[in-house]
N, C-alpha and C positions, 0 to 999 in steps of 0.2 A: 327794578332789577336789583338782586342784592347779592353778596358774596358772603360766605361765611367763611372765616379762617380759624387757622390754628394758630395762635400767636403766642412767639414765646418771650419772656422778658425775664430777665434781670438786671438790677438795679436800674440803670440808666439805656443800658443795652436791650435793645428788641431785633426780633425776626420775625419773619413770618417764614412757619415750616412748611403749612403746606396750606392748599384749596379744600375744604372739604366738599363745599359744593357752591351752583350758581343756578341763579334760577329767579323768573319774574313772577309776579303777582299785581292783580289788577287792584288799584288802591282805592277804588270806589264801585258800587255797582249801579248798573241803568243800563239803559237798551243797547248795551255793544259786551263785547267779550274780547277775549284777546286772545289770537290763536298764532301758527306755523312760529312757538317761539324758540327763540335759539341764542344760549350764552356762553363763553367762552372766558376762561382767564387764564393769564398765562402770566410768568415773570418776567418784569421789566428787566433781568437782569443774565436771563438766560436759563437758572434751574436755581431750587429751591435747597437751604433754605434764601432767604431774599427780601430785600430791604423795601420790595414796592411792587404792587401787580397791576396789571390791565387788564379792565374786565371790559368785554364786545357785546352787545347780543342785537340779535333783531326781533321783529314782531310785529303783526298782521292786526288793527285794529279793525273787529269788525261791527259797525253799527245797522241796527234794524231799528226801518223809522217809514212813517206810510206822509202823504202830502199834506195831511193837515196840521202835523205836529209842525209848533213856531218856536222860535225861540235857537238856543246851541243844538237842540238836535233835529233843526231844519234841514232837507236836503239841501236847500241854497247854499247854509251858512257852510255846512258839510264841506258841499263843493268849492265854498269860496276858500277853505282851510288846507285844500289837499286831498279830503276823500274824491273817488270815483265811484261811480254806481258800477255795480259787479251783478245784479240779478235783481228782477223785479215778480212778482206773483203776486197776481189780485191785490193789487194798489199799496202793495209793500214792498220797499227797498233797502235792500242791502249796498250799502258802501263801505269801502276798504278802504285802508293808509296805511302803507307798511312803514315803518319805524326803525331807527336804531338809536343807538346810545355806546357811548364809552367813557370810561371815567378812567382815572391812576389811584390809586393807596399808597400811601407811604406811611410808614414808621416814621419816619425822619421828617 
């Protein structure tokens, strides 16, 4: 999940004027995708411009994987991780993990 800012500086002094946007990306690819995502930032501090933001999001990992595949993208291991099976068709399964994340920024 990343934030892009406007950040303004002089000398020693910094802000952040605003959000310009947020938004995730899946950082490797293989047999899952990343869906229902959703990000959010706002300022620590109440309104912009602002010394520090919080950024939320959520997100739906969904892996397809049939029984014979071993290894991390085993449905065992899956399940032992937190996935759940959400639909199966002709010996292929889909399991889900919904996710979140928050981090702070600061200037300072």
């Amino acid at each position: 999940m990343y934030t892009v800012l406007t950040i303004y500086t002089y000398g020693s002094f910094r802000q952040i004027d605003k959000v310009n946007y947020t938004y995730w990306v899946e950082a490797s690819s293989g047999p899952w995708e990343l869906r229902d995502k959703y990000a959010i930032t706002i300022s620590r501090t109440g309104s912009f411009p602002t010394t520090a933001i919080e950024t939320t999001g959520t997100a739906t990992i969904v892996v397809t994987t049939n029984t014979t595949v071993t290894g991390s993208f085993s449905i065992e291991y899956l399940k032992s991780i937190g996935f759940t099976v959400s639909y199966v068709n002709n010996n292929v399964y889909y399991l889900r993990k919904n996710i979140s994340l928050t981090y702070v920024y600061s200037v300072y």
